[in-house]
Each structure stands twice: as structure tokens, then as C-alpha cells.
N, C-alpha and C positions, 0 to 999 in steps of 0.2 A: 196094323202090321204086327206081327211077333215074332219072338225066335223061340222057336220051341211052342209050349203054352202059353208064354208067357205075354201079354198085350203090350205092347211097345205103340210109344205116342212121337210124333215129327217134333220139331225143335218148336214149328209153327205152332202146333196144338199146343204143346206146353207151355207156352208164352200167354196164349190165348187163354189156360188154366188157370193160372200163378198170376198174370198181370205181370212178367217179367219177360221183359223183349229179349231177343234171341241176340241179339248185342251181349248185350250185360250176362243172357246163359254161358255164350262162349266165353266172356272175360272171366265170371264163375270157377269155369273148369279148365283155359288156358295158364291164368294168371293165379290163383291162389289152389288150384289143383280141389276146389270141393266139390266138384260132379266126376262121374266117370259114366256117361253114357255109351250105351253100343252103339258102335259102326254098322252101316252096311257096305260091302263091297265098293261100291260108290262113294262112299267117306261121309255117307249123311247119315246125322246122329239121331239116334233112338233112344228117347226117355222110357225106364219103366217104371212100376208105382212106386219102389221104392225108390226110383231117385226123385220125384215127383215131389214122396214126400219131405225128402232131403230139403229140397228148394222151400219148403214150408215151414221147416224148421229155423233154414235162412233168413228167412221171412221175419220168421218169430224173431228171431237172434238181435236183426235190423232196427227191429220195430223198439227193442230196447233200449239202443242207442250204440251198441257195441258195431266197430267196425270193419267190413268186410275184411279187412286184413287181419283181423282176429278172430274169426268163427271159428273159422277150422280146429281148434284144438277144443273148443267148446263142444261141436258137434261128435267129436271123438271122446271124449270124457262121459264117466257116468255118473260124478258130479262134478257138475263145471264151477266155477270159479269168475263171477266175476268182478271180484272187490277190487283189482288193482289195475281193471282197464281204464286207460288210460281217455278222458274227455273227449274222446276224435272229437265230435260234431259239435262238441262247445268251441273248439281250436278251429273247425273248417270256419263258426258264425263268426266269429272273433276277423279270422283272416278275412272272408265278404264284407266284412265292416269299413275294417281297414283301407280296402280298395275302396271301396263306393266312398269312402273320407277321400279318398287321394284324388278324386275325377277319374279313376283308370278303369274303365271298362273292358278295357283288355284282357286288364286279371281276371274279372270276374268271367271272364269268356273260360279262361285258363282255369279256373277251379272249377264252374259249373260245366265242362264238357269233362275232367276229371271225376266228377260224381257221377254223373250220368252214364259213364263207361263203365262204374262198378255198382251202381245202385239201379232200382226201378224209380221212374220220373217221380211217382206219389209220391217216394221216400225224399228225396232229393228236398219237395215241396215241403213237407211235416216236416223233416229234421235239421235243413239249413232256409231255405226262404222264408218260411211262417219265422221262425224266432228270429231271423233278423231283420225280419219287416215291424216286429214288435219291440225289439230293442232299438230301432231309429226310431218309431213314434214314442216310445218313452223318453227317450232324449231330445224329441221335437221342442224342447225351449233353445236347445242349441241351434245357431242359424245351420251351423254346417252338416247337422244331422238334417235338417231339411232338404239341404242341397244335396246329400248322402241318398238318403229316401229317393230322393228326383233321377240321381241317376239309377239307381237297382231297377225301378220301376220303368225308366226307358231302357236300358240294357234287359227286363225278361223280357217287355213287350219286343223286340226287332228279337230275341233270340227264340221265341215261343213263337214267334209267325213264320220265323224261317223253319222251325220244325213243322209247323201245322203246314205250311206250302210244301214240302216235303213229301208228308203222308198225304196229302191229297193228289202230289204225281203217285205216289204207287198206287191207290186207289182205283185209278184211270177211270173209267164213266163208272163206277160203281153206284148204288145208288146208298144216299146219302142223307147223316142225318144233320138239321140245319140246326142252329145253337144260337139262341136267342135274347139278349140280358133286357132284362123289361126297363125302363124310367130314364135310359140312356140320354133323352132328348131334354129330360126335366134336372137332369144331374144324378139322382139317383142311381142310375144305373152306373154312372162313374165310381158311386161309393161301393162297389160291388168291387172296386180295385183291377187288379189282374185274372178275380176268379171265373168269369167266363172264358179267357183263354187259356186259363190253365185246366179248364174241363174239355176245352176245345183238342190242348195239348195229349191231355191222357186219352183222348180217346182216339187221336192218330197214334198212341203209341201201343195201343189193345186193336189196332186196325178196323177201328170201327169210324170207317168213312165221314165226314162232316165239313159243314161249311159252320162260320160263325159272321154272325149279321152283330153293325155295329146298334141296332136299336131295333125294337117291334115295326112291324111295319102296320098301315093300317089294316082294319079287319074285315075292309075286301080283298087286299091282296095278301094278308095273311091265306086265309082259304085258299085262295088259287094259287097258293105256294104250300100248302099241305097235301092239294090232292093231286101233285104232278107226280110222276110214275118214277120221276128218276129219286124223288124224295121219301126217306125211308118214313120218316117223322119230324115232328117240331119238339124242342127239347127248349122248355120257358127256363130262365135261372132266373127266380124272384129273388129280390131282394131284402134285406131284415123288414123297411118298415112296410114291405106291402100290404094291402088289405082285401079281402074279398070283393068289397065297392068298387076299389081301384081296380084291380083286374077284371071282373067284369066289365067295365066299362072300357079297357083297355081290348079288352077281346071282341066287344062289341055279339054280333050274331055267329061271327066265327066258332067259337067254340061247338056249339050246337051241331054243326058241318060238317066236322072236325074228330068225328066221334075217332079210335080207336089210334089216331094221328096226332093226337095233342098231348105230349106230358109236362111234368113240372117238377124242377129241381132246387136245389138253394134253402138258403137261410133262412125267406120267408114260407117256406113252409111248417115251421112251429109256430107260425103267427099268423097266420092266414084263417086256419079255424077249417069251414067247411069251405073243398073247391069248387070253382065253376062246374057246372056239366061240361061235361064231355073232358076235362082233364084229369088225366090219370097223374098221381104224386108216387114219385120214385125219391127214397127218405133214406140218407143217411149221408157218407159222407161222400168227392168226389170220385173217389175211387172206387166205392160201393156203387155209386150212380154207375157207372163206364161199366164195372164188371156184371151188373143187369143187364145192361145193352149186349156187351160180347155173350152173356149165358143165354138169349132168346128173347130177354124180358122185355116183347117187341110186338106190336102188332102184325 
């Protein structure tokens, strides 16, 4: 679509772009006034490049630690300033602490659907869950950080499923990619924590369709579950200490089958060396992984 020359993109595309759901576009440009996309007649908003790249700049902004409620003068300044912003995401970790000390999962309902309205889910992940999932294990000699730990971890798993059930109703029969954590049944895959469902999560949140399975299944019904038509591909999240050994034998003749159907994500791919045949390795982080999948990087 455009108005004039100029190419204009749906709120969906741009979402689809940036990696920022059309939630958080709208709170953007409702709530802190830094998009100004065009209308059409119908009242549905039109990205153009440059506000595209506005969102990018956001991005950057984010990624620093600065928050949402501070860009805006950043992004308007031609040199910004940002020596006296003020800790937001050390203050959001600090408060998530606090609740997961208290037993109150409630709160953390209350902050974590508060971020999510003004951040993208990654962000959310990298600037308040990763550091305060490494501030209770550094404190793990305390019992209560233990029991702190115990609940974060059961309040993201029921709050990350109820989003991933979610996006697999708007999905409707789409076809889908399955999400796989290898060593589940040996424990290992436990030690992979929440990061299968939180690859599970970003990727209903980039609308890229998925199921996620609690363990490998064997590698005959692996195969007859890669070549089903409703299934886009299998997506492996290895884990740190995997090995080539190990997965092949885990994969058994499956891979072979499997050719353009099989990839492979996660941690243990810096440790893995060379892959099986037939699985292709999609490398960096999860966000990078999800945003391959929305760009094509698909069979």
C-alpha cells in the first residue's frame, strides 16, 4: 500500500519486521506519543520507512537499558544524554525479586503483563528475567532464594503457556512448527530451564505458528511427525553439554528422512562441532533464531 510514492507497510508487517507485536506498536504511539503512523479512511495504520526506522532506533534505545518512558526526548535530541537516566530495569529486577521473596505471583502477573504492554517479549526476557533468574541462583545458598527461584519459574511456565495457547488459537490449522528440547527424559533437558518455552513464546509472538513437545520422541515417530503436511518443520533446542554421539544416536535414521525438515537451535550448538546430516543449525540468539523463521529461513 502507499499514499502517494511513498510504500506504506500494515501494522502486521511491521510487527513481522521489527519483532514488535502490534500491541506494544499501539501502546508506542497511544501511550508515550513516539510513532505517528498514517491512517486510512478505515482507521488502520500505515507504517512508512521512516517510521520503520524510528521503531529501530527504539529498539536500539531498549536494548541499552533506557526505558520506554524515556526515549522520546532521546530520539528527538541530536545529542542525547543519557547519564542521569534513571536504573528503570535494575528497579523493575529488584521489584520481581521482591514478589518471588513474598510467594506473590500475583505481582509478578502485575509487572510482567506491565512490561509486555510497553516492551517486545525478547526484551522483557534479556532485561528483567535472565538477570533476575541469575540474581536468585547467586543467592541460592539462601533457602528462600531457592523457594524464590521455585516460584518465578512456576509463575513464567503457566504464564508462557497461557500465551503460547493463545497464539496457537489465532494460528487456527496453520501449519506449524514443532519445538523440540532434546535430554528432557534424562534430565538434561530440564537443565535447559524455561528456554524451550520461551522460544516457543517468541515465536507465537512473530506469529510463526508452533507446538512445543515436552521431550524427543523416538526416531520413528520423529520422521512421521516431520513429514506430515500440517508440519512446517522440527526445530531441536540442544542443550550445552550435547554431543554429536549423543544426537546422532538420539536421531537415530531419522535425520537422513528428514532432509530440508530438520534444524537445530540452542546452546549446544557451539559445542556440538560438526552436525548430523540432514540438520541444518540456525546460530545465534533466540530472537535471531524466531526472526529466520518469520524472514523465510524455512524450507
Amino acid at each position: 500500500m502507499s499514499a502517494g510514492a511513498e510504500p506504506l507497510l500494515s501494522i502486521s508487517a511491521v510487527g513481522a519486521l521489527t519483532g514488535v507485536n502490534p500491541v506494544t506498536l499501539r501502546a508506542w504511539e497511544r501511550r508515550y506519543g513516539l510513532l505517528r503512523p498514517h491512517r486510512t479512511e478505515q482507521g488502520h495504520r500505515l507504517f512508512s520507512d521512516a517510521e520503520v526506522q524510528r521503531i529501530r532506533q527504539i529498539l536500539g534505545w531498549l536494548d541499552k537499558g533506557v526505558a520506554i518512558s524515556r526515549v522520546r526526548p532521546l530520539l528527538d535530541s541530536t545529542q542525547p544524554d543519557i547519564s542521569d537516566i534513571a536504573p528503570d530495569w535494575a528497579e523493575a529486577v529488584e521489584s520481581g525479586r521482591q514478589a518471588a521473596l513474598a510467594l506473590a505471583p500475583h505481582r509478578l502477573e502485575q509487572q510482567f503483563n506491565r512490561m509486555t504492554g510497553d516492551y517486545p517479549l525478547a526484551r522483557v526476557f534479556s532485561h528483567w528475567l535472565a538477570p533476575l533468574q541469575r540474581m536468585l541462583k547467586d543467592q541460592a545458598a539462601l533457602p528462600e532464594a531457592n523457594v524464590a527461584a521455585g516460584v518465578l519459574d512456576t509463575f513464567m511456565r503457566a504464564k508462557l503457556g497461557t500465551r503460547l495457547l493463545a497464539a496457537q488459537r489465532r494460528a487456527g490449522r496453520a501449519p506449524r512448527w514443532v519445538i523440540v528440547p532434546l535430554g528432557q527424559g534424562s534430565g538434561k533437558g530440564r537443565a535447559q530451564g524455561l528456554a524451550p518455552l520461551m522460544l516457543a513464546a517468541l515465536c507465537g509472538e512473530a506469529d510463526q505458528p508452533c507446538v512445543l513437545l515436552p521431550q524427543l520422541p523416538p526416531p520413528d515417530a520423529l520422521r512421521a511427525l516431520g513429514q506430515r503436511a500440517d508440519v512446517r518443520g522440527l526445530l531441536l533446542v540442544l542443550p550445552a553439554d550435547i554431543t554429536a554421539t549423543m544426537l546422532r544416536r538420539a536421531l537415530g535414521s531419522a535425520a537422513r528422512h528428514l532432509q530440508g525438515r530438520l534444524w537445530g537451535c540452542g546452546e549446544g550448538l557451539l559445542t556440538l562441532g560438526t552436525a548430523p546430516e540432514g540438520l541444518r543449525a540456525l546460530h545465534g540468539d533466540m530472537e535471531t533464531v524466531v526472526q529466520s523463521l518469520a524472514e523465510g529461513d524455512r524450507p
